[in-house]
C-alpha positions in Angstrom: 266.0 142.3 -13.6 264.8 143.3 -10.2 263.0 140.0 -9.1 266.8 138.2 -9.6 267.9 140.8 -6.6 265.2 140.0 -4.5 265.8 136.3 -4.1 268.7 136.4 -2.1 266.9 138.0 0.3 264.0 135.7 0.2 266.3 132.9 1.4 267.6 134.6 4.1 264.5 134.9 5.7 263.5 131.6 5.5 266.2 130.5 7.0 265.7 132.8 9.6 262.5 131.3 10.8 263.9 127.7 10.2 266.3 128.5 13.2 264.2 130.2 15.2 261.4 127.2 14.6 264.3 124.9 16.3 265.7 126.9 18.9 265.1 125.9 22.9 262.2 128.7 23.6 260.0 127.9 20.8 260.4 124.0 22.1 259.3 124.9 25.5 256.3 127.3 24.2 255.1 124.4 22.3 255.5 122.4 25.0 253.5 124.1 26.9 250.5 124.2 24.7 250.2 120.3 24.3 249.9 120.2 28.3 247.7 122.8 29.1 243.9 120.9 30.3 241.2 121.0 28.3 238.2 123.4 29.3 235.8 121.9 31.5 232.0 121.6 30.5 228.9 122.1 32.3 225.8 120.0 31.5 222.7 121.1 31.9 219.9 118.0 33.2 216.4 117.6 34.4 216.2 115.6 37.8 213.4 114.0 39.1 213.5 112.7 42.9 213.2 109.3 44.0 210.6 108.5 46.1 209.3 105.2 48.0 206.5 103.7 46.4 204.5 100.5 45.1 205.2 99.6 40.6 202.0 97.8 39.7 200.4 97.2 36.1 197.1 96.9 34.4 196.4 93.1 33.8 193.4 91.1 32.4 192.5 87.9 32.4 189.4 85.3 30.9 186.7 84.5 33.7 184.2 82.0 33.9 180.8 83.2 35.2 179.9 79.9 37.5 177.1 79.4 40.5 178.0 77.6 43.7 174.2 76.1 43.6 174.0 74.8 40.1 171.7 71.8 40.5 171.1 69.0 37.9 167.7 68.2 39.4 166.9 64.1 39.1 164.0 62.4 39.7 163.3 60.1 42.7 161.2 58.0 40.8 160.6 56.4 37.7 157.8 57.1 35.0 156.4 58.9 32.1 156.8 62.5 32.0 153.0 64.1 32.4 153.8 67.5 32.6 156.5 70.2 32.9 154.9 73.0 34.5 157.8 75.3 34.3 159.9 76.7 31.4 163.6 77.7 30.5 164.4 80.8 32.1 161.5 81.2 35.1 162.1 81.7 38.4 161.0 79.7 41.0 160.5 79.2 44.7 162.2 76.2 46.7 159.5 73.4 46.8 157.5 74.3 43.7 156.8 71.2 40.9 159.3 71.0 37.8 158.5 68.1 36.4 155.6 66.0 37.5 155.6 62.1 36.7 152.4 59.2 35.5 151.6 58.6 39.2 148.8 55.8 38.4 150.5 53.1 40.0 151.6 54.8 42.8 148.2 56.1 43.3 147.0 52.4 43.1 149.6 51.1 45.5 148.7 53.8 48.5 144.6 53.2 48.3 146.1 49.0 49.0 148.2 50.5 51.8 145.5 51.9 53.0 142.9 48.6 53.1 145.4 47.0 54.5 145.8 49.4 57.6 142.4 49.4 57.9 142.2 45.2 58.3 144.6 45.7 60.4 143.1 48.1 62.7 139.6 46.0 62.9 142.0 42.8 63.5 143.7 44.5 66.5 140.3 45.8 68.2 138.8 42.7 68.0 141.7 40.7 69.2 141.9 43.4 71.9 137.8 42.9 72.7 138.1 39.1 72.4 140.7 39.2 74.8 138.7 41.5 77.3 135.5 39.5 77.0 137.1 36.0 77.9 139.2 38.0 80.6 136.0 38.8 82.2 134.4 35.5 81.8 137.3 33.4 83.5 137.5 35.9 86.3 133.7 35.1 86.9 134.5 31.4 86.9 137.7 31.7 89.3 135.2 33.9 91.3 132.8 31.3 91.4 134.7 28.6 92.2 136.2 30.4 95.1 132.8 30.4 96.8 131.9 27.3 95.7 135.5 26.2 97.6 134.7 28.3 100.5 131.5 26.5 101.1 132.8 23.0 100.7 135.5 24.0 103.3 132.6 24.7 105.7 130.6 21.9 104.6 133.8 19.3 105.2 134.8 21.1 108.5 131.0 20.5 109.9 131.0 17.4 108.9 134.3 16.5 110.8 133.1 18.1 113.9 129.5 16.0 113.3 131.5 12.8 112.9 133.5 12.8 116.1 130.1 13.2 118.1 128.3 10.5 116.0 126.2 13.2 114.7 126.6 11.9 110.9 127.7 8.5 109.4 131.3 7.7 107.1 129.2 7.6 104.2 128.1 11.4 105.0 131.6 12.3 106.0 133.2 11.1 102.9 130.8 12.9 100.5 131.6 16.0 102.7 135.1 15.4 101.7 134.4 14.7 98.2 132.7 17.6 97.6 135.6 20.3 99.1 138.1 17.9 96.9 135.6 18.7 93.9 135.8 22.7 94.6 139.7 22.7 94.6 139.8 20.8 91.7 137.0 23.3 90.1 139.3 26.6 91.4 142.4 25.6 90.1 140.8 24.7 86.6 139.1 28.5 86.6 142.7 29.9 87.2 144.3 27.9 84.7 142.1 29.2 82.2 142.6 32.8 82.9 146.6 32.3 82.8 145.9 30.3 79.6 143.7 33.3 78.5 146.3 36.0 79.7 149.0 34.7 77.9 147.0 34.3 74.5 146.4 38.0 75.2 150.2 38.5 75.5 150.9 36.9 72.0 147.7 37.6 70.2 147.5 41.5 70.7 151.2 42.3 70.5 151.0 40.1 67.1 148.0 42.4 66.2 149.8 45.5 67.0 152.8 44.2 64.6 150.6 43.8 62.3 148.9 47.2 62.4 152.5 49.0 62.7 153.9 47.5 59.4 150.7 48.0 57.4 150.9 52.1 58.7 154.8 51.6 57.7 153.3 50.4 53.6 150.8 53.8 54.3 153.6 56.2 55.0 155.9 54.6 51.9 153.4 54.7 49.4 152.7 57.9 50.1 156.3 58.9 49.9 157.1 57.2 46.8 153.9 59.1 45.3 155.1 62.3 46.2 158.3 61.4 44.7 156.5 61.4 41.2 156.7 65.4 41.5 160.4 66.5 40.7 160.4 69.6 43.0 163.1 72.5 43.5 165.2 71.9 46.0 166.3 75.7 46.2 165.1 79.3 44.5 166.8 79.7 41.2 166.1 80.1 37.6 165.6 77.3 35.6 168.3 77.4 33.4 167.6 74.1 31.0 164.5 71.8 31.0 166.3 68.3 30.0 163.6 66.5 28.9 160.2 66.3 27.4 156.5 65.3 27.9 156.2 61.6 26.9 160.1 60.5 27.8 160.4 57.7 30.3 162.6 58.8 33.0 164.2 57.0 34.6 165.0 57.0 38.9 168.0 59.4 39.1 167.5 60.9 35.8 168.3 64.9 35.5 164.8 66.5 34.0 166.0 69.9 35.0 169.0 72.0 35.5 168.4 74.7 38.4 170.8 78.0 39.3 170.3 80.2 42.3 171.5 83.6 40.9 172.4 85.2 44.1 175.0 82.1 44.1 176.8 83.4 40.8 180.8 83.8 41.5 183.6 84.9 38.8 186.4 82.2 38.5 189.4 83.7 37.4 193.1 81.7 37.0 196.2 84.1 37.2 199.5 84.1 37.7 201.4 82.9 40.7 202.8 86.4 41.1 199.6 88.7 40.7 198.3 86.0 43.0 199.5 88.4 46.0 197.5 91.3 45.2 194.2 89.4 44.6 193.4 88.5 48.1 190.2 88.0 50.1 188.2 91.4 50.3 190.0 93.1 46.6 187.8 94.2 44.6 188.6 94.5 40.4 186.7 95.2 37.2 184.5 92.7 35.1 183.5 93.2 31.8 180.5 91.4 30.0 178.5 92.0 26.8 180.2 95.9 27.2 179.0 95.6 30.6 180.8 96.1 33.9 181.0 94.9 37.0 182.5 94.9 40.5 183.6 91.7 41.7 185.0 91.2 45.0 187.5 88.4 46.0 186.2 85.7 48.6 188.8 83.2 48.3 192.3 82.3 46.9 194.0 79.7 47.7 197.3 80.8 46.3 198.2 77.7 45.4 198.7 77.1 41.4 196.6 74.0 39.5 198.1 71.8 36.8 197.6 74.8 34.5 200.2 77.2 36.5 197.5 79.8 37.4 195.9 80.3 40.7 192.7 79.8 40.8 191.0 83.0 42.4 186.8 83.1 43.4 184.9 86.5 43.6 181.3 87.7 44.3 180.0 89.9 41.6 177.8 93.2 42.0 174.5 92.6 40.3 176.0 89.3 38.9 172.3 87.7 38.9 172.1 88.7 35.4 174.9 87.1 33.5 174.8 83.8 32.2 176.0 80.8 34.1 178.7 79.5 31.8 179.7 82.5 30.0 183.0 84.1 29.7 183.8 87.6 30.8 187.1 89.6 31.1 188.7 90.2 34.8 191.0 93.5 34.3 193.0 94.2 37.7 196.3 96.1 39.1 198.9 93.3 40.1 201.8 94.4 42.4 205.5 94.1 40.6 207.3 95.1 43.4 208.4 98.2 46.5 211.1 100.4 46.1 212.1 103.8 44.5 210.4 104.9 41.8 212.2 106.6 39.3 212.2 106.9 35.1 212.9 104.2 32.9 215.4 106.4 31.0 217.1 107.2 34.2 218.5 103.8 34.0 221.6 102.9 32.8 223.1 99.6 31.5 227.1 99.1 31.8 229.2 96.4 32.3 227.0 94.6 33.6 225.3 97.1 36.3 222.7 99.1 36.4 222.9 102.8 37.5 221.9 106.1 37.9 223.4 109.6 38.1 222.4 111.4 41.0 222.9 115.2 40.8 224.5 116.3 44.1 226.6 119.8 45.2 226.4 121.0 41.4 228.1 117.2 40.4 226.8 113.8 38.7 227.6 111.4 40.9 227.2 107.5 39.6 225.0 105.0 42.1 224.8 101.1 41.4 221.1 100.1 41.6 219.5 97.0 41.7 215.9 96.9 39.6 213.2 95.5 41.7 210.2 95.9 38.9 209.8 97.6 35.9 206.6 98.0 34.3 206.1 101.0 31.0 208.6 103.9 31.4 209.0 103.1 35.4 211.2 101.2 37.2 211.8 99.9 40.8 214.9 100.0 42.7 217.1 100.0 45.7 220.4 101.2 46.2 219.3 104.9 46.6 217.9 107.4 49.1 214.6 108.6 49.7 214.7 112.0 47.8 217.9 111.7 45.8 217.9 113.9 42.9 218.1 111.6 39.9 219.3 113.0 36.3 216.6 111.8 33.6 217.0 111.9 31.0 220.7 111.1 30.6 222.6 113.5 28.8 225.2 112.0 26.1 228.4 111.7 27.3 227.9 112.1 31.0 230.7 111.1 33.5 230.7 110.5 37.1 231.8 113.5 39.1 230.9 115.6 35.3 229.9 119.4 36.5 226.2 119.7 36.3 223.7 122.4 36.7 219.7 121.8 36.9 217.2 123.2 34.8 
């Protein structure tokens, strides 16, 4: 029957607490626990400090192994192929025979040349002689009729002093007179024939000379067009393909040979408009071939992009005599992405439309707004921070700007 007594008693003391639960001070006390501030927390982060610098990457790219004196060599001539004195792959000197051509009928046409010059040479000294001799000859006669004229003058003079004293009779003067008239006439017929004679000369040995000058001209071509029956080198190279055979008719200005000069061998690479920048005149970058490499060494780039969007960039290659003309090889080089601060990747973070960093500074994160210049692996580019900031990375979860912070 005791548990019946004790309920009473029970009651009471709930109701007890009921009222206290609702009275002012236990209102206020609870109050004053919903307002009280949470506890602060400290992070703990890893910094790493930005610092000026260059973001590149490793790129590669095709190449074609080319030679600036890459000679399809033709022949000057035409004719049947005699012999090819050289073979694929030799080496040869500038001037030495590739290909050498039937010269029969060129052989033929130089020993007529040369007939001819001779006729032509015995024409002109005998012109020239023929010349001389009659020279001579007239002279004599325009000699001789000058003293023949000077003693008729005399003779006709005497006879005109004879006459006026009665010394000598008409008759005797007239034949006197005759006579000088006879000399004149004798003289001027002498000099006309050695002007006659001198201008024959002036035709006849100029004609001669013609003659001789165009028959040394036929000489000289027919020996030209027989050395052009020898296809010869026209530089020192390797003879990279022999294009025809012994027996084949070529043709004048067909290619019998195909001639490199190896010292001539360049890399032609194409790349991008923007890795253009770092592959100017004097870089040097790796070239692979066969499991081979290579240096090569930029000598020109125009910078300027071809129908295929690449720029097409020329280099020299370090014992580049051995590869193949032709052949592809693989250009592998640093292009420059861009200047700025370097920092991690996962220092970087994306919000609203920003990109930023928390920058640990008197024991708080403090947030920065960044702008990415390059990115290239785990590294990024920016500005929009100081040389030497102290930049949290990686980023703890939850971190706030102006969140406590200590460094590891």
């Amino acid at each position: 029957m005791k548990p019946q007594k004790a309920a009473p008693f029970a009651g009471l003391l709930l109701s007890a607490l009921l009222l206290a639960s609702c009275s002012p001070e236990s209102e206020t006390k609870a109050n004053d626990l919903d307002a009280a501030p949470p506890k602060t927390t400290t992070l703990s982060v890893r910094t790493v400090t930005a610092q000026t610098g260059t973001l590149t990457a490793q790129r590669s790219a095709s190449a074609t192994i080319q030679a600036e004196r890459d000679s399809q060599v033709a022949t000057q001539s035409s004719g049947t192929v005699q012999s090819i004195p050289v073979s694929q792959g030799e080496a040869v000197a500038r001037g030495d025979v590739l290909v050498k051509l039937d010269d029969t009928g060129q052989q033929q046409a130089l020993e007529n040349a040369r007939l001819q010059l001779r006729q032509a040479q015995i024409g002109l000294t005998q012109t020239q002689q023929t010349t001389t001799q009659a020279t001579g000859a007239l002279q004599a006669s325009v000699t001789s009729a000058q003293a023949a004229l000077a003693q008729a003058e005399q003779s006709a003079q005497s006879a005109e002093k004879l006459y006026d004293l009665g010394g000598i009779s008409l008759a005797d003067l007239q034949a006197a007179r005759s006579q000088l008239a006879q000399a004149q006439s004798q003289l001027a017929q002498a000099r006309n024939a050695l002007d006659q004679n001198g201008r024959s000369a002036q035709n006849s040995v100029p004609l001669s000379q013609v003659q001789l000058d165009t028959a040394q001209a036929a000489v000289r071509q027919a020996e030209e067009n027989l050395r052009r029956t020898a296809v010869r080198a026209p530089f020192a190279g390797t003879v990279a393909d022999v294009l025809t055979e012994v027996g084949e008719f070529a043709g004048q200005g067909t290619p019998v040979v195909r001639l490199v000069d190896p010292g001539s061998v360049r890399a032609r690479v194409g790349v991008p408009t923007a890795d253009a920048a770092a592959l100017t005149e004097g870089v040097k970058f790796n070239l692979t071939y066969g499991g081979k490499s290579y240096v090569a060494t930029v000598v020109d780039s125009s910078g300027i992009a071809g129908q295929n969007r690449l720029v097409p960039i020329t280099a020299t290659i370090e014992g580049g005599q051995e590869l193949p003309v032709g052949a592809t090889a693989r250009a592998s080089y640093r292009a420059k992405l861009g200047s700025g601060l370097l920092i991690p990747a996962g220092a970087l973070q994306v919000e609203g439309g920003e990109n930023a960093v928390y920058v640990a500074r008197n024991g708080r994160a403090e947030r920065e707004v960044v702008q990415v210049v390059a990115e290239s692996g785990n590294r990024v580019a920016v500005s929009g921070l100081q040389s030497g900031d102290a930049v949290i990375s990686p980023l703890p979860a939850g971190v706030q700007d102006g969140a406590k912070v200590v460094v590891k």
